[in-house]
C-alpha positions in Angstrom: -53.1 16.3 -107.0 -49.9 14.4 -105.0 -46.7 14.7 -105.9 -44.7 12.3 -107.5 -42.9 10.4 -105.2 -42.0 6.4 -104.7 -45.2 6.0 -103.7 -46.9 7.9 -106.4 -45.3 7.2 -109.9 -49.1 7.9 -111.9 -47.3 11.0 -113.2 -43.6 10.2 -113.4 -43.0 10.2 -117.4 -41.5 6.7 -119.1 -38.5 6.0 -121.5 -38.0 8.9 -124.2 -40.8 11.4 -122.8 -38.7 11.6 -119.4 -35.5 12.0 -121.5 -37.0 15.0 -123.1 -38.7 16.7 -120.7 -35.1 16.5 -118.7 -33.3 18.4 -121.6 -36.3 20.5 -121.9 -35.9 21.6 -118.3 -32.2 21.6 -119.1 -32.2 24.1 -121.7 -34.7 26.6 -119.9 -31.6 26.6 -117.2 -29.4 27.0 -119.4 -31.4 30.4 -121.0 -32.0 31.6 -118.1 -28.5 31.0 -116.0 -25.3 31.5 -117.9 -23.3 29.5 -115.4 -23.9 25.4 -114.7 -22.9 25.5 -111.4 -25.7 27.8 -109.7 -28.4 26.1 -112.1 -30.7 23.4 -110.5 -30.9 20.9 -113.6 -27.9 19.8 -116.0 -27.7 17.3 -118.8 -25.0 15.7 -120.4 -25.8 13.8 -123.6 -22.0 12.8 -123.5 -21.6 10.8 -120.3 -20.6 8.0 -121.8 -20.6 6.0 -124.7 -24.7 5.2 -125.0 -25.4 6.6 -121.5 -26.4 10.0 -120.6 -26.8 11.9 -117.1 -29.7 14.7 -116.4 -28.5 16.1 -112.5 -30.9 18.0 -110.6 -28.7 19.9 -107.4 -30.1 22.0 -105.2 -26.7 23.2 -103.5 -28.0 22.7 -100.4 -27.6 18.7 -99.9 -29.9 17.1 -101.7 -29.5 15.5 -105.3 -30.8 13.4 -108.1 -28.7 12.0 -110.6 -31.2 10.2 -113.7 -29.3 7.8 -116.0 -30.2 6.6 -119.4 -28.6 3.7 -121.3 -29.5 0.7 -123.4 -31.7 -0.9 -120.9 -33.3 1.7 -119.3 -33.1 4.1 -117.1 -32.6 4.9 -113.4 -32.8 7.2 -111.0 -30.7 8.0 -107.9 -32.3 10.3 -105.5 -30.3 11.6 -102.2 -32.3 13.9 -99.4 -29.8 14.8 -96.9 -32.5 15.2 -93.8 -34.2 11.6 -94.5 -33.6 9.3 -92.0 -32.9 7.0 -94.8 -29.4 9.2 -95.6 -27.1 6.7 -94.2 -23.7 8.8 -94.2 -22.2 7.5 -91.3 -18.8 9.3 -89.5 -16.4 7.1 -88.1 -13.0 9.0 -86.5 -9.9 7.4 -87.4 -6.0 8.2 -87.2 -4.4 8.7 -90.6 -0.6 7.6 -91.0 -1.2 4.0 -91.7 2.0 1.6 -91.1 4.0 2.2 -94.6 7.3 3.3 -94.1 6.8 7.3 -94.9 4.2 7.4 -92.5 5.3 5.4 -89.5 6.8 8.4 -88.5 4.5 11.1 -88.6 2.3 12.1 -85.7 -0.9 10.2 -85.9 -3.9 13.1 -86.3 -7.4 12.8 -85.8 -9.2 12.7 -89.0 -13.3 12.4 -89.8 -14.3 10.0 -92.4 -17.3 9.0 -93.9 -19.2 5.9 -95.1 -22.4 5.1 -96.9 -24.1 1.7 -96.5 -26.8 1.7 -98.6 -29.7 0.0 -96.9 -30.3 -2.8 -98.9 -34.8 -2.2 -99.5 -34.0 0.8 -101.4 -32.3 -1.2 -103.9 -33.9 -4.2 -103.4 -34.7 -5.8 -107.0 -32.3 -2.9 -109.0 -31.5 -4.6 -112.3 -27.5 -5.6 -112.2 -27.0 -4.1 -115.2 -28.2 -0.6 -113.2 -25.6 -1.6 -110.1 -22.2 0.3 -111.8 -23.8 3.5 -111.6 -25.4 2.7 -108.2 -22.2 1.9 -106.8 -20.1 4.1 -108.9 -18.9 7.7 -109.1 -20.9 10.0 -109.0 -23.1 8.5 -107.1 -20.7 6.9 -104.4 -20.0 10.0 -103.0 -23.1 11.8 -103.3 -25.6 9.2 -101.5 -28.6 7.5 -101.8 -31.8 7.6 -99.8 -34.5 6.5 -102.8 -34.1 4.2 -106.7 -36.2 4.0 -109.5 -36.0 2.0 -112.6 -37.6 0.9 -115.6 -36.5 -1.2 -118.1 -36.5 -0.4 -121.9 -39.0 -3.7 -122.3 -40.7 -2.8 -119.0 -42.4 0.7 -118.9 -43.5 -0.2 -115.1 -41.6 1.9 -112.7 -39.7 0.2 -110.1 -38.7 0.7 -106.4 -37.4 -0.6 -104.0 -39.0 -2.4 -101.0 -39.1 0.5 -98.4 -42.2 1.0 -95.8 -43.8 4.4 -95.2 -46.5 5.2 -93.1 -49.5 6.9 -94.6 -48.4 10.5 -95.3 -44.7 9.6 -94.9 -41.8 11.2 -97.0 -39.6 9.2 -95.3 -37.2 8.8 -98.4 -37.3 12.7 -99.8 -38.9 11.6 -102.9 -41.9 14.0 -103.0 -39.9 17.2 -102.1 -37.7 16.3 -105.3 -39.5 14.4 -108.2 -42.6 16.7 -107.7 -41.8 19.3 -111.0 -41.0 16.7 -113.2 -45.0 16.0 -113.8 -44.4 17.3 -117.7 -46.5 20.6 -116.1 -45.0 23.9 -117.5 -47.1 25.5 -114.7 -45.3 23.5 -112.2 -41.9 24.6 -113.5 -42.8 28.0 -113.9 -43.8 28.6 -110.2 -40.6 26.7 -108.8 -38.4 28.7 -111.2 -39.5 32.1 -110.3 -39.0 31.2 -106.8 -35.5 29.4 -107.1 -34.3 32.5 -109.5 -35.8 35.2 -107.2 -33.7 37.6 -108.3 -33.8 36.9 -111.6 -37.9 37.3 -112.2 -38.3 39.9 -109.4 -39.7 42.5 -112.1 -41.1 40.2 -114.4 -42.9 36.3 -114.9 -41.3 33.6 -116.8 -42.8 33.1 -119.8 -45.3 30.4 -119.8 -45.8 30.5 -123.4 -42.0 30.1 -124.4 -41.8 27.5 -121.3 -44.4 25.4 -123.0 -42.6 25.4 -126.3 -39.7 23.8 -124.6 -41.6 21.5 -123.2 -43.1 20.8 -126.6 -39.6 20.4 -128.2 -40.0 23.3 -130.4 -36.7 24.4 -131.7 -34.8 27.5 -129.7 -34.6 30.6 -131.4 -32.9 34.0 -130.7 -36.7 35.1 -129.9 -37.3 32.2 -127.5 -34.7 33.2 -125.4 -35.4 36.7 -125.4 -39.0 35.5 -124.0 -37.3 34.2 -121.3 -34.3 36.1 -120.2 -34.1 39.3 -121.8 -30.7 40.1 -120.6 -29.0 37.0 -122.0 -26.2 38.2 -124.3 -24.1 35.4 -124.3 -25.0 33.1 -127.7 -21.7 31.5 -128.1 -22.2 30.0 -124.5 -25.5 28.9 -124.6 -25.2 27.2 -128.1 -22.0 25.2 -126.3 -24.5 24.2 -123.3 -27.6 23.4 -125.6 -25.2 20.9 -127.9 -24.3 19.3 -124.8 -27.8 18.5 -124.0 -29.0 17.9 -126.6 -31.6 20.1 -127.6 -32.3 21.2 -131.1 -32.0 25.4 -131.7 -30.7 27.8 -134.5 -28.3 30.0 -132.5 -26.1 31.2 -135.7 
C-alpha cells in the first residue's frame, strides 16, 4: 500500500475523523511519555478561540503543525533535507545606525530567511494564510500544504511537480502513520520509544480503543505503560486535548 503523501491523499482522513484520530494519537503519547517535550505528537484544543493545533516533532528537524478552525483545516509540513526547505543564510553586521549602536563594533552575525516558494501554496484559501505566515509556523518552515475546506472534503495541494517515485517535498516520510491504522502506530511507536517497549509490545488492543474513542481508564493506561504513576499529570494533558477519560 503507498504512503500518504501529496501525491497520495486516498487514505489521509477528512474534517472530524482527522481531528480525532490526532487527539487519539495525542493521548497514547501522552500515556506513554510523561513529558510533552520528548513526545512525537501534541494537541492543544486551546490554541485559540475556535482553532486548535495537533504538532507532530520529531526533534530532529522536521515538523508538521495541523490546524483546525471554522473553515477547515490545514496542514503545514516542514522536512528539513527536501530541497524544497528554502531556509536561506544571508551574513549581515548587527549595530544598525540608531544612536546606541552607532558606536559599537559591528560583528558578524548569521541570519536566516524563508521564502516560501510560491507552488506549494498555490491556491491556499486566504482565510488559511495567518497561520501560514504566522508564528509558529514562520519560524519553523514549510516544504509541503494541505487543505480542505469545511464545505469541501477534497484535499488540496499545492501545484508542485515530482517525478515518478519522488519525495521531493518529505510528505511520505511524515503523513505516512496517520492512515487511521493502529498497526501502523504500533510499529512506529515501539521503535521511536525503544527504550520504553524494549521488554514488552504496546498494546494493540488498548491502541485500537483509542483509536476508537473509547473513554481512558486507570486500566487502559496500565495496558499501555505499566509504569505510569503520574494521574494528576496525565488528566492535565488529556483535558488539554481533548479526549474523554475517568482519571478521578
Amino acid at each position: 500500500m503507498k504512503k500518504i503523501s501529496t501525491r497520495n491523499l486516498e487514505f489521509l482522513p477528512n474534517g472530524n475523523d482527522l481531528k480525532n484520530l490526532c487527539k487519539s494519537i495525542s493521548a497514547i503519547e501522552a500515556i506513554i511519555c510523561s513529558d510533552w517535550e520528548f513526545r512525537y505528537f501534541t494537541y492543544n484544543r486551546y490554541w485559540g478561540h475556535n482553532q486548535e493545533v495537533c504538532e507532530l516533532n520529531n526533534g530532529q528537524g522536521d515538523q508538521i503543525n495541523i490546524f483546525f478552525n471554522q473553515h477547515g483545516i490545514v496542514i503545514n509540513g516542514f522536512a528539513h533535507e527536501s530541497p524544497l526547505n528554502s531556509w536561506n543564510s544571508n551574513t549581515e553586521k548587527n549595530g544598525g545606525t540608531s544612536f546606541k549602536n552607532f558606536y559599537k563594533p559591528k560583528r558578524n552575525q548569521t541570519l536566516k530567511n524563508q521564502n516560501i516558494g510560491k507552488k506549494i501554496i498555490a491556491g491556499l484559501p486566504t482565510y488559511f494564510e495567518e497561520f501560514i505566515y504566522g508564528e509558529p509556523v514562520k519560524n519553523i518552515g514549510t516544504t509541503f500544504c494541505l487543505w480542505q475546506g469545511v464545505d469541501n472534503k477534497n484535499w488540496h495541494t499545492g501545484d508542485i511537480e515530482f517525478l515518478s517515485d519522488d519525495d521531493l517535498d518529505g510528505s511520505a516520510e511524515l503523513l505516512y502513520f496517520l492512515d487511521h491504522n493502529p498497526g501502523t502506530y504500533k510499529v512506529w511507536a515501539e521503535e521511536y520509544y525503544l527504550d520504553q517497549f524494549e521488554h514488552f509490545e504496546l498494546n494493540i488492543k488498548a491502541i485500537e480503543a483509542i483509536y476508537n474513542q473509547v473513554m481512558i481508564t486507570k486500566e487502559i493506561v496500565e495496558s499501555i505503560n505499566p509504569g505510569r504513576k503520574d494521574f494528576e499529570n496525565l488528566k492535565s494533558d488529556l483535558n488539554e486535548i481533548g479526549y474523554n477519560h475517568d482519571l478521578l
